[in-house]
C-alpha positions as CSV (number, residue, x, y, z in Angstrom):
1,X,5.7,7.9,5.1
2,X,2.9,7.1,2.9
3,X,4.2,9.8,-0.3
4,X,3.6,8.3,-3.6
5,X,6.9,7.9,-6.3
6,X,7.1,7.5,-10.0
7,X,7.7,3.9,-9.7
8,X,5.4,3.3,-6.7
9,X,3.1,0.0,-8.1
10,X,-0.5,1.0,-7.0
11,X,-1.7,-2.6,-6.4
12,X,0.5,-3.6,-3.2
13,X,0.8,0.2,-2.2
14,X,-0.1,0.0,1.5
15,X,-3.5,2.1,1.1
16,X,-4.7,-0.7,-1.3
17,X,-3.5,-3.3,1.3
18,X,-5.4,-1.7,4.0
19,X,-8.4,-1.3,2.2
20,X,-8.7,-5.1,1.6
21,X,-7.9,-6.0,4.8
22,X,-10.4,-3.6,6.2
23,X,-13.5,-4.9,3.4
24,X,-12.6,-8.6,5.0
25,X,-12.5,-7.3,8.3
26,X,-15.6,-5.3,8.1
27,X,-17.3,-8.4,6.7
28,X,-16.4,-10.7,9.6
29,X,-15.3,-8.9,12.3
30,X,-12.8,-10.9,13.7
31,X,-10.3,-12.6,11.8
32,X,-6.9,-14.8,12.6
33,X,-3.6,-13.0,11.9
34,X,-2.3,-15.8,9.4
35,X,-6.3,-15.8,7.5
36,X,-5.9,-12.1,6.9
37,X,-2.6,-12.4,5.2
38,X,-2.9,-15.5,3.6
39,X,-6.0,-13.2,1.7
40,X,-3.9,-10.5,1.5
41,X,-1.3,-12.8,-0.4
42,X,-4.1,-14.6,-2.8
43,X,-5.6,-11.1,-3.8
44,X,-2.4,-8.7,-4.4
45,X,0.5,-12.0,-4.8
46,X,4.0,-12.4,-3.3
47,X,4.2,-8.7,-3.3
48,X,1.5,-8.3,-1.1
49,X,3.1,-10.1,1.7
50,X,5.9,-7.1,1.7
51,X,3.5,-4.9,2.5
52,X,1.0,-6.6,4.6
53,X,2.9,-5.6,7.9
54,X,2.9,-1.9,7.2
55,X,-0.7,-2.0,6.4
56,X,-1.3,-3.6,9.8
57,X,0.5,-1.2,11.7
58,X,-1.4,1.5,9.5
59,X,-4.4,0.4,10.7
60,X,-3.8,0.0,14.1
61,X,-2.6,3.4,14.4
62,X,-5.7,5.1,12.5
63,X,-7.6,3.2,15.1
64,X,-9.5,0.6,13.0
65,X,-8.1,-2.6,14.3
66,X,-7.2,-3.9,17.1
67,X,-4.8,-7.2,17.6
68,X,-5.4,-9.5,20.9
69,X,-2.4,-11.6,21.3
70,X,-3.7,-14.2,23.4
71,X,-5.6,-15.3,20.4
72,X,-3.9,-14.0,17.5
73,X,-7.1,-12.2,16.1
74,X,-7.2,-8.8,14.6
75,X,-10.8,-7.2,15.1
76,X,-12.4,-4.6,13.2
77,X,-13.2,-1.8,15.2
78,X,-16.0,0.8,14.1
79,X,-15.7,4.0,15.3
């Protein structure tokens, strides 16, 4: 569940994750799984890697992304 706590750090919640990932998807459209994190990583630091894979699956279920396995690409979908 996405409720904030007293000790919640704002920089790698997972709104702020998903909000980078989705500027650098929007910018490119399609981008590989390990590019996307390794950004992740270098923007937010170690931290960010924690909470990249919630932010993913956050994504995907608001509907924004999609993943193809066969290529390992996420892909910014506009709706």
């Amino acid at each position: 569940m996405l409720t904030p706590r007293k000790h919640l750090n704002l920089d790698v919640s997972v709104l702020r994750i998903a909000a980078i990932m989705l500027r650098e998807l929007k910018k490119r459209g399609v981008m590989e799984f390990e590019r996307l994190r390794g950004i992740v990583i270098r923007r937010v630091g170690g931290d960010g890697e924690i909470t990249f894979l919630p932010a993913l699956s956050f994504l995907y279920l608001m509907g924004k992304i999609e993943y193809h396995a066969k290529n390992d690409v996420i892909e910014y979908r506009a709706n």
